[in-house]
C-alpha positions in Angstrom: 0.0 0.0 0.0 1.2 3.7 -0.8 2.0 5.7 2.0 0.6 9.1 1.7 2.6 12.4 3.6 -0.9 14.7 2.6 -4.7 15.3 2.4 -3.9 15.4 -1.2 -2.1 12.6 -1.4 -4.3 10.4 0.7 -7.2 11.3 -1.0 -5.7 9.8 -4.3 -4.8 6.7 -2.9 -8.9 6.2 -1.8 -9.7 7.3 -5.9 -7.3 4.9 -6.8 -9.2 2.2 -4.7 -12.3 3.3 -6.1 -13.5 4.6 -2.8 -15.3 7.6 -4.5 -17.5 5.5 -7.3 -20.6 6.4 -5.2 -20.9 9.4 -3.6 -19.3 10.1 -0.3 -19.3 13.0 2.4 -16.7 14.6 3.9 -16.9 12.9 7.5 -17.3 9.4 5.3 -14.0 10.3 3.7 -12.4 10.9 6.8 -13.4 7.9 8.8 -12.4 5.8 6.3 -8.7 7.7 6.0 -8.5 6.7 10.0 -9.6 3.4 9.4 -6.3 3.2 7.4 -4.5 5.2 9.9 -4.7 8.5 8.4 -5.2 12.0 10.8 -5.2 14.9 8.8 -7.6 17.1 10.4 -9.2 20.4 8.4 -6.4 19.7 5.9 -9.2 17.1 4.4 -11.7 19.6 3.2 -9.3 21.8 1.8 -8.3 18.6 -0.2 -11.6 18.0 -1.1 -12.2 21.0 -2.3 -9.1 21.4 -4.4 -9.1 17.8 -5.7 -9.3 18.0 -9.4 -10.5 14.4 -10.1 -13.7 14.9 -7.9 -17.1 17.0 -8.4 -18.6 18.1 -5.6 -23.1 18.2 -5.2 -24.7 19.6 -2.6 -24.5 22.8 -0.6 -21.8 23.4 1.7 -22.5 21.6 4.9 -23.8 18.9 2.9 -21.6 18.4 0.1 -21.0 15.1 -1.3 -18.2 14.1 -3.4 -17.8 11.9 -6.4 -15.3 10.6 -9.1 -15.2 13.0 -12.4 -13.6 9.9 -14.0 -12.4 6.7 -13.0 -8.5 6.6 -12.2 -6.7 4.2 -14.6 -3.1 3.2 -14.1 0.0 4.9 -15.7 -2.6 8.3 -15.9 -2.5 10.5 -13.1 
């Protein structure tokens, strides 16, 4: 498994693992980064909001996020 140093960083690794086919929310995003021992605080919603390969629904508060496109190997 990757090790990720970064909200950013982390966030790809659950894309990669196809954790955002279905729509997720931000507290679902972080408990399942600490289920895989990741604590990064506020520095996750700044990542979700930054993250190129998501699309966020919803009104903030409620946002959910999603996969633009799936993530396919060799194309990051």
């Amino acid at each position: 498994m990757k090790i990720a140093k970064s909200a950013p960083d982390a966030l790809k690794i659950l894309w990669e693992n196809k954790f955002f086919v279905k729509e997720k929310s931000q507290k679902e995003v972080e408990e399942e980064l600490h289920k895989i021992g990741y604590n990064f605080g506020d520095a996750v919603r700044k990542a979700l909001e930054n993250a190129n390969f998501l699309l966020r629904k919803g009104k903030p508060g409620k946002r959910k996020y999603i996969q633009k496109y799936p993530f396919m190997e060799g194309k990051k």
